[in-house]
PABADO-791928 format. One line per 8 residues: number of its first residue (from 1); their letters; for each residue x, y negated, z negated of C-alpha. Coordinates in nm, 3 decimals. Each point is the difference from the previous one (the first is absolute). Example, Ala and Ser with C-alpha at 12.3 -4.5 7.8 and 13.67 -1.06 7.14 Angstrom:
PABADO-791928
1 = as = 1.230,0.450,-0.780 | 0.137,-0.344,0.066 .
***
This chain:
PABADO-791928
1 = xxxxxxxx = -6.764,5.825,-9.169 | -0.045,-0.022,-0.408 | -0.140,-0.304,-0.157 | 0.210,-0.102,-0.324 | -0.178,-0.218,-0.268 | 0.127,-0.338,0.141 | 0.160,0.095,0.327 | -0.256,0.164,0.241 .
9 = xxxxxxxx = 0.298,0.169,0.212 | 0.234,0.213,-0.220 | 0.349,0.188,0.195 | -0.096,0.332,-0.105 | 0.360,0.166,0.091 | 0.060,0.039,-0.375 | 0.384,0.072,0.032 | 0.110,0.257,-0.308 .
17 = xxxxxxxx = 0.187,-0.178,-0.249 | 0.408,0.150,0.045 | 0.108,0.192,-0.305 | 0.157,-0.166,-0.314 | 0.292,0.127,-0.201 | -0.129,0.000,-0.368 | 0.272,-0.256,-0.116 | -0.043,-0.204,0.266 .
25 = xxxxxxxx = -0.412,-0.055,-0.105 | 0.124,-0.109,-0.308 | 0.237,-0.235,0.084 | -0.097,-0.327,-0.239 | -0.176,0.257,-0.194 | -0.276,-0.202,-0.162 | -0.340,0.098,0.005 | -0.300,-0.203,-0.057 .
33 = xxxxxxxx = -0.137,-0.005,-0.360 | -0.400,-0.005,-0.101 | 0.013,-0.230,-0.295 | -0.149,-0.279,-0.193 | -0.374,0.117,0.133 | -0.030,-0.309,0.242 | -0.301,-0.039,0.214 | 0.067,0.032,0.387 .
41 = xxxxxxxx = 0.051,-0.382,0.071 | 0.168,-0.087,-0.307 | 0.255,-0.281,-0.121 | 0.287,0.071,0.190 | 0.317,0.004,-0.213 | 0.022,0.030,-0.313 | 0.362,-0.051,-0.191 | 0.147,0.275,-0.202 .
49 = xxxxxxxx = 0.301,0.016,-0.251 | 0.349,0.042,0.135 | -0.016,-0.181,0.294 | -0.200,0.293,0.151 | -0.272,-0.120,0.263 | -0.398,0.135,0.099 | -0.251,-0.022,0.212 | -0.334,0.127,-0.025 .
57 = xxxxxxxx = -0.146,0.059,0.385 | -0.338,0.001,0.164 | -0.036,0.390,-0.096 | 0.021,-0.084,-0.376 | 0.391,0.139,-0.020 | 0.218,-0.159,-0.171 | 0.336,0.017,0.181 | 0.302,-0.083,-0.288 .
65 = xxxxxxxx = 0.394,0.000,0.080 | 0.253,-0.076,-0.145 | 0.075,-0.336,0.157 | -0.189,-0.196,0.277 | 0.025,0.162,0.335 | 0.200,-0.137,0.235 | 0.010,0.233,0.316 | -0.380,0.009,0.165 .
73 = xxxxxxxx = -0.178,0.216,0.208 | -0.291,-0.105,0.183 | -0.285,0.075,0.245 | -0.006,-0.265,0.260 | -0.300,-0.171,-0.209 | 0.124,-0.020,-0.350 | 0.354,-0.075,0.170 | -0.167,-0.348,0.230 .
81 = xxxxxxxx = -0.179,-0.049,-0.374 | 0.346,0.040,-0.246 | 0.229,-0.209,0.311 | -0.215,-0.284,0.061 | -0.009,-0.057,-0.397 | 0.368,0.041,-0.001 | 0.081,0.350,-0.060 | 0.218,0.149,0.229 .
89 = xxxxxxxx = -0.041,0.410,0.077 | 0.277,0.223,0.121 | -0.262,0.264,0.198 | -0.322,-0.021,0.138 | -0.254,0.289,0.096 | -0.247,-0.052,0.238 | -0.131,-0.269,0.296 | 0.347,-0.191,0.103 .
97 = xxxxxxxx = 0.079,-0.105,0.368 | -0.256,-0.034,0.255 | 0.107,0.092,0.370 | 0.127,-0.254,0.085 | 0.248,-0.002,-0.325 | -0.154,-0.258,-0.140 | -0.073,0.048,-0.392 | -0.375,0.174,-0.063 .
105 = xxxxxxxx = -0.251,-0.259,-0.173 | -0.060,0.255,-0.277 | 0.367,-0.040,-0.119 | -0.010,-0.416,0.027 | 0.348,-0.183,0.010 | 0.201,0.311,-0.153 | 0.368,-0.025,0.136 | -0.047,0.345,0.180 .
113 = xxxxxxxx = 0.408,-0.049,0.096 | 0.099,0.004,-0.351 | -0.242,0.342,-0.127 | 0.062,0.279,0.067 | -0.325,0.206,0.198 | -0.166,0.328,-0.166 | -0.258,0.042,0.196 | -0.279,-0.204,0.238 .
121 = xxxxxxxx = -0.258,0.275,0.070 | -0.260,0.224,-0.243 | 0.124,0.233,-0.197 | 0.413,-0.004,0.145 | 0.161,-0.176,-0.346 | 0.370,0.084,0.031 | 0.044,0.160,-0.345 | 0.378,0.035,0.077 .
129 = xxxxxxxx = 0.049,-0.364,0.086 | -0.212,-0.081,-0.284 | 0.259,0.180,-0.240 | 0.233,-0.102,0.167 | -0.081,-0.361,-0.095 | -0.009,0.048,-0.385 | -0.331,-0.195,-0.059 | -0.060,-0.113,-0.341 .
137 = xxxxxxxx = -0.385,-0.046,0.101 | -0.218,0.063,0.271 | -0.261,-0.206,0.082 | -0.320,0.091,0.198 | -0.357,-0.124,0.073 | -0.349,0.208,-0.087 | -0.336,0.019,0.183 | -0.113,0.251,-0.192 .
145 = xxxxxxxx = 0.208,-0.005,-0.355 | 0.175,0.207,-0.057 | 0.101,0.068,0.321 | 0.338,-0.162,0.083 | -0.049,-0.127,0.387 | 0.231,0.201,0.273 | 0.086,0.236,-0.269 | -0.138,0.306,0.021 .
153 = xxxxxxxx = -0.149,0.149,-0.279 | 0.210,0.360,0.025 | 0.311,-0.235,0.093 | -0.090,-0.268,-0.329 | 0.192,0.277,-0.280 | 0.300,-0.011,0.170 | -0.001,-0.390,0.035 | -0.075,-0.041,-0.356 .
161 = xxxxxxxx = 0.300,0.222,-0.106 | 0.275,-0.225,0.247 | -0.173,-0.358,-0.223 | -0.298,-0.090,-0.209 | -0.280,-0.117,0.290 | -0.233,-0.333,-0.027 | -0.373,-0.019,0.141 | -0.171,-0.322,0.075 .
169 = xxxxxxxx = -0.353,0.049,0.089 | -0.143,-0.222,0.296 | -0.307,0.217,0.119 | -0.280,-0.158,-0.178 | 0.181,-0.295,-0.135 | -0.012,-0.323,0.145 | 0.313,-0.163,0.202 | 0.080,-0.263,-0.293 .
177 = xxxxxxxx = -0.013,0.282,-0.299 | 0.226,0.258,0.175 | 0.244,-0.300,0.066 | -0.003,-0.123,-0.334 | 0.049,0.371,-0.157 | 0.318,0.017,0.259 | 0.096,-0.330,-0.159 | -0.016,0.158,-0.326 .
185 = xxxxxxxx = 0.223,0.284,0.112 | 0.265,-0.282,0.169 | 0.020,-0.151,-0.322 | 0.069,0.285,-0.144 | 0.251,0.110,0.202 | 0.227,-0.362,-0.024 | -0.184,-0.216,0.252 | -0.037,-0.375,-0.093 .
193 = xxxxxxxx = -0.405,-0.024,0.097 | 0.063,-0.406,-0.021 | 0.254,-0.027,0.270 | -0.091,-0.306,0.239 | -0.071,0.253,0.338 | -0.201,0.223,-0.269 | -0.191,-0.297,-0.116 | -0.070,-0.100,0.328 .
201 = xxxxxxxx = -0.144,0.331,0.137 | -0.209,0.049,-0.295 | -0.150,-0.375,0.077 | -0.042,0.077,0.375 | -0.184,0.261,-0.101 | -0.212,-0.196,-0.199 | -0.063,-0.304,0.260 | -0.078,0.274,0.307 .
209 = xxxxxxxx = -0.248,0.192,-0.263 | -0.208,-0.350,-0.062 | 0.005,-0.042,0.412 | -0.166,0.298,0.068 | -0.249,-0.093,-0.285 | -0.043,-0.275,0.135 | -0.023,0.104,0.406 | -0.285,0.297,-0.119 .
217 = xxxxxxxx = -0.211,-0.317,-0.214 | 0.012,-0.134,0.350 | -0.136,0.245,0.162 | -0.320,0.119,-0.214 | -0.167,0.346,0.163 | 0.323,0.101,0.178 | 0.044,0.380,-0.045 | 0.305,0.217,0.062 .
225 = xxxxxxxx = 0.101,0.333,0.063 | 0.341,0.176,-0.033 | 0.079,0.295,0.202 | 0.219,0.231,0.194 | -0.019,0.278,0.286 | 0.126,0.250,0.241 | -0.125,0.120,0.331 | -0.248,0.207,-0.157 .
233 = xxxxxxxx = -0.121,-0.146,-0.396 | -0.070,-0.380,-0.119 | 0.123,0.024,-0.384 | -0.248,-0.307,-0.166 | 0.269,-0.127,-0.316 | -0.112,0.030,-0.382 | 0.010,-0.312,-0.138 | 0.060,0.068,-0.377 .
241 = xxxxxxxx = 0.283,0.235,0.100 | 0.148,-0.263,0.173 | 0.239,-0.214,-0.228 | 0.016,-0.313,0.272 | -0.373,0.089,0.110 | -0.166,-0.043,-0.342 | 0.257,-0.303,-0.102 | -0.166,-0.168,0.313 .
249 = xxxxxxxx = -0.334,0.088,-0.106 | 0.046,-0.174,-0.366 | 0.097,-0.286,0.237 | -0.354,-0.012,0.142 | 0.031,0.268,0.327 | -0.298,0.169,0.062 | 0.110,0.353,0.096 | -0.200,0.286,0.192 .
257 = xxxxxxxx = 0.019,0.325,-0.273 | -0.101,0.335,0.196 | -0.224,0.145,-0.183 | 0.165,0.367,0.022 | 0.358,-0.064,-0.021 | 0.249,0.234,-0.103 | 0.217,-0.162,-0.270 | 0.166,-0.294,0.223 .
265 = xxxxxxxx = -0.171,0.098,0.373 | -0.364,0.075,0.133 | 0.112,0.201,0.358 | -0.226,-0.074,0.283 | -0.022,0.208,0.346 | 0.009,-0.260,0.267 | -0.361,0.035,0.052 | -0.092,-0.088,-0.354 .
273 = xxxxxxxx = 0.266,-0.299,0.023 | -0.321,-0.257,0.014 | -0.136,0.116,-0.359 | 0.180,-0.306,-0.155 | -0.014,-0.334,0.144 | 0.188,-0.278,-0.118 | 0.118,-0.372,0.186 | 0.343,0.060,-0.057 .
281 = xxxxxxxx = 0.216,0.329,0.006 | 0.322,0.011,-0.143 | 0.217,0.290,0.133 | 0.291,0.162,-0.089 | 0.258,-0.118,0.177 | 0.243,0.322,-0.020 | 0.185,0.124,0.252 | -0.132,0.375,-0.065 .
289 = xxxxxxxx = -0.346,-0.137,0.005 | -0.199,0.007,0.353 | 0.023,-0.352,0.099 | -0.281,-0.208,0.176 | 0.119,-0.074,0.309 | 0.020,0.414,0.013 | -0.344,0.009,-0.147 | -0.108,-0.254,0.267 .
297 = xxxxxxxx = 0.113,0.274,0.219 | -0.070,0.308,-0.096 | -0.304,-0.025,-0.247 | -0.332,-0.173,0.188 | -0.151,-0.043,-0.312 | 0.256,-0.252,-0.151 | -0.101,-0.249,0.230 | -0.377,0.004,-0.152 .
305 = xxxxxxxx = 0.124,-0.042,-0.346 | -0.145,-0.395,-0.060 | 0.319,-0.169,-0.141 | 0.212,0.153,0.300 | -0.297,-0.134,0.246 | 0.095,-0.335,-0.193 | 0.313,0.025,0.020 | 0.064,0.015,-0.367 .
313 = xxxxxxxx = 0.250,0.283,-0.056 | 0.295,-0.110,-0.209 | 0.314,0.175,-0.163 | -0.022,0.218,-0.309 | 0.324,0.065,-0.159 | -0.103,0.280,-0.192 | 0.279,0.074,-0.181 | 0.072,-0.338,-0.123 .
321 = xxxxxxxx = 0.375,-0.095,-0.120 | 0.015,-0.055,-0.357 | 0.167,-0.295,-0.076 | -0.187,-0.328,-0.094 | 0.150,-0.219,0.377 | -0.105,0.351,0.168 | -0.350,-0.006,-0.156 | -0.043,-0.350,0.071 .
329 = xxxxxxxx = 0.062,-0.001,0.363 | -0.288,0.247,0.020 | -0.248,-0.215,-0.212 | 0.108,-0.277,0.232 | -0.032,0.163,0.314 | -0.321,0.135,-0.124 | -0.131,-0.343,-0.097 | 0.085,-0.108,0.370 .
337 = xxxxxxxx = -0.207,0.271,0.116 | -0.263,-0.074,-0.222 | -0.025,-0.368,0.156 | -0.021,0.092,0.360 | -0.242,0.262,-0.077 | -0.437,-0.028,0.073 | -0.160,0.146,-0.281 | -0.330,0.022,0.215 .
345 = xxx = 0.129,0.280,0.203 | -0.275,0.219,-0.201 | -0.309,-0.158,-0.034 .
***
């Protein structure tokens, strides 16, 4: 079992990438250019002469073509981000269909019926498919810029060379910035950012933000921890790495740090699991994380952890689905938690 950055269990059946035929890696043929000297985070788009159109990413690259792209590609993220702001992909990488075919909460209300699929697990893009698609961009998510999430870094040439690629940083940005830089890229790429359902969203957001404020004021002392295991390790969350996690600490959350975390996790044996207390654990809710009723099982020392004595274990969706009527059903269901929760489980 391997521990990735943000998701503790990684598939590690890395399957090799098939061979491409030259001309078919440079199908669309346009390559990302390095221009204008932006700062990672920059202004978006910028307009240049002749109709031609730019976009400067979260990696400082400017990306120019020669007209606004029209045919996305997406990892699930970005994709639930670009879709629920009105931007519709033709192909999605990573996280789509749970088992029971229903669509994955990374990739939010994408149409899976109308994309076409490259790829769900690590590290198994479909580079064929990809070409076959004729992308005029390609749009991933970064952790760690400039790392391009579910592309692999010895796969990320050969992407570049079928379309010019995107990264939008979330790691260490809050919820509301990385959705604001993807509304900077929508706009960009045609979408009307004042449409009524976008409007909407963007104020539900809003209103569930001020209710969570509003359920922590009530609830002065209350401390929380966020979390995930296995059978054999108790990973303790990061909170600055955390993009919903330190969003819900500007909000007022008090949140457990570990003091000897590695980037986004602390990893705890079982039998260091009681080192950090808190009244309410929030844990991830995946379905390739142990699960507590498994725990409850299998591990004797979850039972002793003081919010599962209380009975104060809640859902964690770690990966949270970028779009702002996504976002805001976790800040609401959050809140909810918040309300029912005693913050005097630790004196």
């Amino acid at each position: 079992m391997l521990i990735r950055k943000l998701i503790p269990i990684r598939n590690s059946r890395l399957f090799p990438v098939l061979a491409l035929l030259l001309a078919a890696l440079l199908l669309a043929g346009c390559t990302n250019a390095s221009g204008g000297g932006a700062a990672p985070g920059g202004s978006g788009s910028s307009p240049e002469p002749a109709e031609s159109w730019s976009f400067v990413d979260d990696r400082g690259i400017t990306v120019t073509l020669p007209e606004r792209p029209t045919r996305v590609v997406a990892q699930s993220t970005a994709a639930a981000a670009l879709w629920s702001l009105g931007v519709e992909v033709v192909g999605v990488f990573g996280p789509q269909r749970l088992p029971d075919g229903s669509n994955d909460p990374t990739v939010g209300d994408v149409d899976l019926s109308r994309v076409t699929s490259l790829g769900e697990a690590w590290g198994e893009l479909d580079l064929e498919k990809l070409a076959a698609l004729k992308p005029d961009l390609i749009v991933s998510i970064m952790y760690t810029p400039p790392e391009l999430w579910y592309v692999l870094p010895d796969v990320e040439p050969q992407v570049r060379a079928i379309a010019p690629t995107v990264g939008i940083t979330v790691g260490q940005r809050s919820i509301k910035e990385a959705m604001q830089r993807f509304e900077e890229l929508a706009g960009a790429l045609g979408a009307d950012l004042n449409a009524p359902q976008v409007a909407a969203a963007r104020q539900r957001f809003e209103e569930a933000s001020e209710e969570l404020r509003a359920a922590l004021a009530e609830k002065p002392g209350l401390t929380a921890m966020f979390g995930a295991g296995s059978l054999e390790t108790l990973w303790v969350s990061n909170p600055p790495y955390y993009g919903d996690l330190s969003y819900f600490q500007e909000l007022g959350m008090q949140i457990l740090v570990p003091e000897n975390p590695e980037s986004y996790w602390e990893a705890l044996s079982w039998e260091q699991a009681l080192r950090y207390q808190a009244d309410v654990l929030f844990y991830d809710s995946r379905t390739e994380v142990t699960q507590p009723p498994e725990l409850a099982a299998q591990v004797p020392t979850w039972s002793h952890i003081p919010a599962v004595k209380a009975g104060q274990v809640y859902p964690w969706v770690a990966v949270p689905p970028y779009s702002w009527d996504g976002l805001a059903t976790i800040l609401e269901d959050v809140a909810a938690a918040v309300r029912e929760a005693d913050p005097h489980v630790i004196p």
